[in-house]
N, C-alpha and C positions, 0 to 999 in steps of 0.2 A: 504494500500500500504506500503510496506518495506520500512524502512529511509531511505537506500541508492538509492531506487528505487525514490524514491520521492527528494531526493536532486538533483539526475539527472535531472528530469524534469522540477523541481522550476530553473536548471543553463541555462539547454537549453532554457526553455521559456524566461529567462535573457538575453542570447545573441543573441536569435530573436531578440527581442524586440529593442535593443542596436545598434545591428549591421545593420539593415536595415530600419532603420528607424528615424524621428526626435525626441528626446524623450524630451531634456529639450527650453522649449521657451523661457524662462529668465533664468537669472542666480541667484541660489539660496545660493550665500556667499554675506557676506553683504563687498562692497569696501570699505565703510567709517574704517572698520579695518584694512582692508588690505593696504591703503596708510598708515594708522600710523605705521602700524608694521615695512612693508621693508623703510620706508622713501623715497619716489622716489625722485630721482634729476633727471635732465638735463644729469646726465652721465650714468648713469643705462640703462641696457638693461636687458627685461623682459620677460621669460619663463611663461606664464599662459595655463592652460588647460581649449580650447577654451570654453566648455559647450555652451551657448548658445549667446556670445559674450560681451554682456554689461558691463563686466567687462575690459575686453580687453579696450573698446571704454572708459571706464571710468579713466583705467591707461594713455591712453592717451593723455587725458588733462589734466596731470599730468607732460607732456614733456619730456619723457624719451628720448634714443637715438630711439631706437624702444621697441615692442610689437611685440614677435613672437608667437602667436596664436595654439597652436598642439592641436590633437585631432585624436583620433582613427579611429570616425565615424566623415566619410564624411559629412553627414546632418548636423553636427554640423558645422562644418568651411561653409559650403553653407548657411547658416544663415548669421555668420559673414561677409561672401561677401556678401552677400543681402543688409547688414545693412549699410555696406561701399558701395557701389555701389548706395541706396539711398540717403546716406549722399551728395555723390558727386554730383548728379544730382538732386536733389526736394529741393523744399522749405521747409522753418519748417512746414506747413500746413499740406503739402503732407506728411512730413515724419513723421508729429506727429498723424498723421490720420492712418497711416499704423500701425507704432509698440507704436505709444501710446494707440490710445481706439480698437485698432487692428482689425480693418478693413474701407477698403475707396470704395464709390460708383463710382470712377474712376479707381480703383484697373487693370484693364482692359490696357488704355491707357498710364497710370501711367510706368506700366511695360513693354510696350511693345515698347513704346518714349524711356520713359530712362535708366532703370534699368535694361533690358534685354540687350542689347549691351555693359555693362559695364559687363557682369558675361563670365568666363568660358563657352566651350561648356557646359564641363558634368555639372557647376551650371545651366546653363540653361536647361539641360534636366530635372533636377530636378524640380527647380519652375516652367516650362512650363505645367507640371501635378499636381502641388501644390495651384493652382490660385487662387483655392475656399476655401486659408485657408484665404484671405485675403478680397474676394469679398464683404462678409455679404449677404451670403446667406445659405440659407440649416439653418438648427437647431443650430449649431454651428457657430455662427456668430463671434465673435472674432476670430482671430488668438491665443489666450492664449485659444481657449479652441480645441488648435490642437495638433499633436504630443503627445507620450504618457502620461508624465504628464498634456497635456492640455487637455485630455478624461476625467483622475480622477477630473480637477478641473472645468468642464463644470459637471461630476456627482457630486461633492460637492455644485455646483452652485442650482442643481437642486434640490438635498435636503434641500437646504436651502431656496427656492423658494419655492417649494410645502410641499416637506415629514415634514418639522419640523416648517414653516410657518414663519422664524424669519428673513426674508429679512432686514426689518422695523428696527430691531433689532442691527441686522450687519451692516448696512449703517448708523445706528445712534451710533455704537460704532466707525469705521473709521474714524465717522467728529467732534466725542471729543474733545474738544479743551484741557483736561488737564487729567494727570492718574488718578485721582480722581474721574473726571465723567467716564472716561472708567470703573473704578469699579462697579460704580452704577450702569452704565447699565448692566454691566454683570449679578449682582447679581439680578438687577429688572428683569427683562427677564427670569432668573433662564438657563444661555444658558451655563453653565453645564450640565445640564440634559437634554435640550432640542435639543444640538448639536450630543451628545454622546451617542446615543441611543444602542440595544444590536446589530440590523444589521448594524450601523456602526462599530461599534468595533469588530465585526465578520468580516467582509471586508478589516479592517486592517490588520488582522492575517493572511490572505491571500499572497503566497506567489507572486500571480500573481499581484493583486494591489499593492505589494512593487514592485516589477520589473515593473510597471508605473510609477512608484515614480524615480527611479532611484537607489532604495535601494537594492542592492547584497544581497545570504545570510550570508555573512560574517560579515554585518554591523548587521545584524538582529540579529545573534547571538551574538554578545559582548553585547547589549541592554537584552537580552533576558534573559543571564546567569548572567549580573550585573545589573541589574536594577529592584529595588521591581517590580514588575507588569510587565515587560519585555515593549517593542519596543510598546505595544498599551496602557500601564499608561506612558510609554514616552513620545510618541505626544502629550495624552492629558495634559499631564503636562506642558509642553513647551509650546504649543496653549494657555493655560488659563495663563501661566506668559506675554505671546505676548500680552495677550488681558488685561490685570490689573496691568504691571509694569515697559511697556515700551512706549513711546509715538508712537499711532498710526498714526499722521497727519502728519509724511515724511515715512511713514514707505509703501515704493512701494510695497515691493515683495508681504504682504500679502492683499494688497489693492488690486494687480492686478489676486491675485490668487482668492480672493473671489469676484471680478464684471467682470475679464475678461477684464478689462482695467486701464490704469494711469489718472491720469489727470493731467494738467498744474504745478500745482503746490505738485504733488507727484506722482515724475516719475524718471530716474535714469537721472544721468547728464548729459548724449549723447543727452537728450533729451528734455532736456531746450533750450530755443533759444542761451543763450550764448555759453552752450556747443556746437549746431550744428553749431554757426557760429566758433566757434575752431576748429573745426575738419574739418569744409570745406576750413579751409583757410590755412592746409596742415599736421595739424597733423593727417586726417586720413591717410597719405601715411606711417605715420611710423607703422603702425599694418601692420602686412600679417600673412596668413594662411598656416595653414601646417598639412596636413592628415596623422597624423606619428603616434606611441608609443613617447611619450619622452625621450625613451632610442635608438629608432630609428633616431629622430629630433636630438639629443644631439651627432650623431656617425658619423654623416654626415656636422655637422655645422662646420664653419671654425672659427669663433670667439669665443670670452669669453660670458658668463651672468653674472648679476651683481644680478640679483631677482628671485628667482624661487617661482612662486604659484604654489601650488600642488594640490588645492583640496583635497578630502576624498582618490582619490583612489588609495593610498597606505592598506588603508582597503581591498580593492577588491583583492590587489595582494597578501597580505600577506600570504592569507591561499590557493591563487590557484597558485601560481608561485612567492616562495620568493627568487628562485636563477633570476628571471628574476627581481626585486624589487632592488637584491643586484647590480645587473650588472647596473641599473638603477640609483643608487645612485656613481657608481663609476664613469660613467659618467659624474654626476651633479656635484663633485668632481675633475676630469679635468675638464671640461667646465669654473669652478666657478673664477671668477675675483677676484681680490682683497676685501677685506670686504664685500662678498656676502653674503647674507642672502636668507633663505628658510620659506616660509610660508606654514603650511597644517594642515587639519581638519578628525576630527576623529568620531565617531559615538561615542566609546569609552570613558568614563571618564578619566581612566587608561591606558596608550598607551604605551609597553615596548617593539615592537617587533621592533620596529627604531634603538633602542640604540642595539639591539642583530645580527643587520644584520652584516654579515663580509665581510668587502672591504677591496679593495688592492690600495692603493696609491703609487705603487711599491717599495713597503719596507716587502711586505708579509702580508696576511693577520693582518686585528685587525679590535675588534668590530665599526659602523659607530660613536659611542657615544666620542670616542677619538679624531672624525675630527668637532663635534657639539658643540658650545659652546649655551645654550639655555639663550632665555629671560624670564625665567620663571613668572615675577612680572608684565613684560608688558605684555605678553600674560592674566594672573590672572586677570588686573585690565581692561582690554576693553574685552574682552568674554563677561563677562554678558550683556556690551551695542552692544552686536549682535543683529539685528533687525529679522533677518531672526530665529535666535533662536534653531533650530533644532538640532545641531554637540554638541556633548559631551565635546568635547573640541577642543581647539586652541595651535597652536606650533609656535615659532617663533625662528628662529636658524639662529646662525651666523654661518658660514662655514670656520674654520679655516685652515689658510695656513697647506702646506705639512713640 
């Protein structure tokens, strides 16, 4: 098939994938960087791109003024209300039975008592045909192993359960108590070799199992074109630092990607008892959701932000719509409050197409790198303690006045 024929395909099967469906079930940037980086107070108001909410829910037991929630795709923000709408009505039982080992044998009355009457119609149209991501039934019995990335990590699950036999393996590297023995075991087990087989790494290369992942091919190429061994000696490279140099026993994301659920004591903080009793006794009312572009949310809002998280997808826009990227930024530029800062993640080592974008802060064009003042040392010295590990790199930028 012709490159251009095939780049076609690989974008349309991307915004399938994207646009009509749930793709992320957690949220895969780790918050513990993200509170240090914008510093939240009690006066900040915060711009995050919903993904799959927990971060949202995380910034706000942090006590901001609010947490405004956007996202493109619908499925995403009906997440979010899901999660808020449990929070308000179940106990920690109930809610940690749904989105911690994700799925409840009540899932049924659960939803239909009290979490249906707190949603949206169109949320409700949604979950009403979604029931059995939560029931524990059918093959996929977690909720983490639904929506597109939760397919790749219910097929991860399963190579590791049967194809590669190293269950035993992974469950005894998780409950490590120190990097050290995480070592050991990597190397006792030999799960190098025994993870990375040649149809995995065939699989990766795939343009269709990154578009489960969540990865564009914009991301794929910067990996691809900089990185010895491209976007599949990427993963593995990263996965094997995950797994031998950083401590596994609070580390959710990849606990919950490789069992399909958390547990009590390594789970995000909406979902510890103290967190749920915080957020139920009124800070979830400061998140709300908002099914916009953030160039859309940002042209419509009447107030200032004080935080912007941006996530990776300044990546996605750069090479398919950089005049809608720039318009984007010039936005976040009125919008921005006093001493606001912008946080966002790259696939990327090297990220220069930020500083090249031209905005207008009605003085006429100039590059955006004139309105940035970066933190480059603080971004340098927490990257590496990223739990989730995956982004090339980390930005942290103050937003200077006009």
């Amino acid at each position: 098939m012709p490159t251009k024929i095939r780049e076609k395909v690989s974008d349309a099967w991307f915004r399938l994938i994207h646009q009509r469906n749930l793709v992320y079930n957690t949220c895969w940037e780790d918050p513990r960087l993200d509170r240090t980086a914008p510093e939240l107070t009690s006066d900040d108001s915060v711009l995050v791109i919903t993904s799959a909410g927990c971060n949202a829910l995380d910034y706000a037991l942090s006590e901001p003024r609010h947490v405004y929630a956007v996202d493109v795709n619908p499925f995403q923000n009906a997440l979010l209300d899901l999660k808020l709408a449990a929070i308000k009505t179940l106990d920690h039982d109930d809610c940690f039975a749904i989105f911690g080992r994700g799925q409840s044998d009540r899932w049924p009355e659960i939803y239909l008592d009290a979490i249906r009457p707190e949603l949206s119609p169109g949320n409700q149209r949604i979950w009403d045909k979604r029931g059995h991501f939560f029931a524990a039934k059918g093959r996929r019995k977690s909720f983490y192993f639904h929506g597109s990335s939760g397919m790749f990590a219910w097929m991860v699950n399963k190579h590791i359960n049967r194809l590669s036999g190293c269950r035993a393996a992974v469950n005894e590297l998780l409950d490590a108590g120190c990097i050290d023995e995480q070592r050991e075991i990597f190397d006792r087990y030999q799960l190098a070799e025994v993870l990375w087989t040649p149809l995995v790494k065939w699989c990766l290369r795939r343009n269709t199992t990154l578009a489960m992942l969540g990865v564009p091919r914009p991301q794929r190429r910067q990996l691809d074109e900089n990185y010895d061994g491209g976007i599949v000696q990427f993963i593995v490279d990263r996965i094997e630092e995950v797994f031998t140099t950083l401590p596994l026993r609070d580390n959710y994301f990849w606990r919950v990607y490789l069992t399909g659920q958390y547990t009590p004591d390594c789970c995000p903080d909406y979902l510890t008892k103290d967190g749920l009793d915080r957020l139920k006794s009124g800070l979830a009312n400061r998140v709300s959701t908002h099914t916009d572009t953030v160039l859309g949310f940002l042209d419509q809002h009447p107030g200032t932000i004080s935080r912007f998280v941006l996530l990776d997808h300044m990546d996605w826009l750069w090479s398919s719509a950089p005049d809608v990227l720039a318009a984007e930024w010039e936005s976040i530029l009125s919008k921005a409050a006093p001493a606001s800062k912008a946080i966002w993640r790259s696939a990327g080592f090297s990220v220069d197409f930020v500083d090249q974008l031209k905005v207008d802060r009605g003085n006429g064009p100039h590059p955006l790198s004139e309105s940035l003042s970066y933190c480059h040392q603080l971004a340098t010295d927490i990257h590496p303690r990223d739990r989730v590990h995956t982004y090339g790199s980390f930005w942290i930028a103050d937003i200077l006045p006009t």
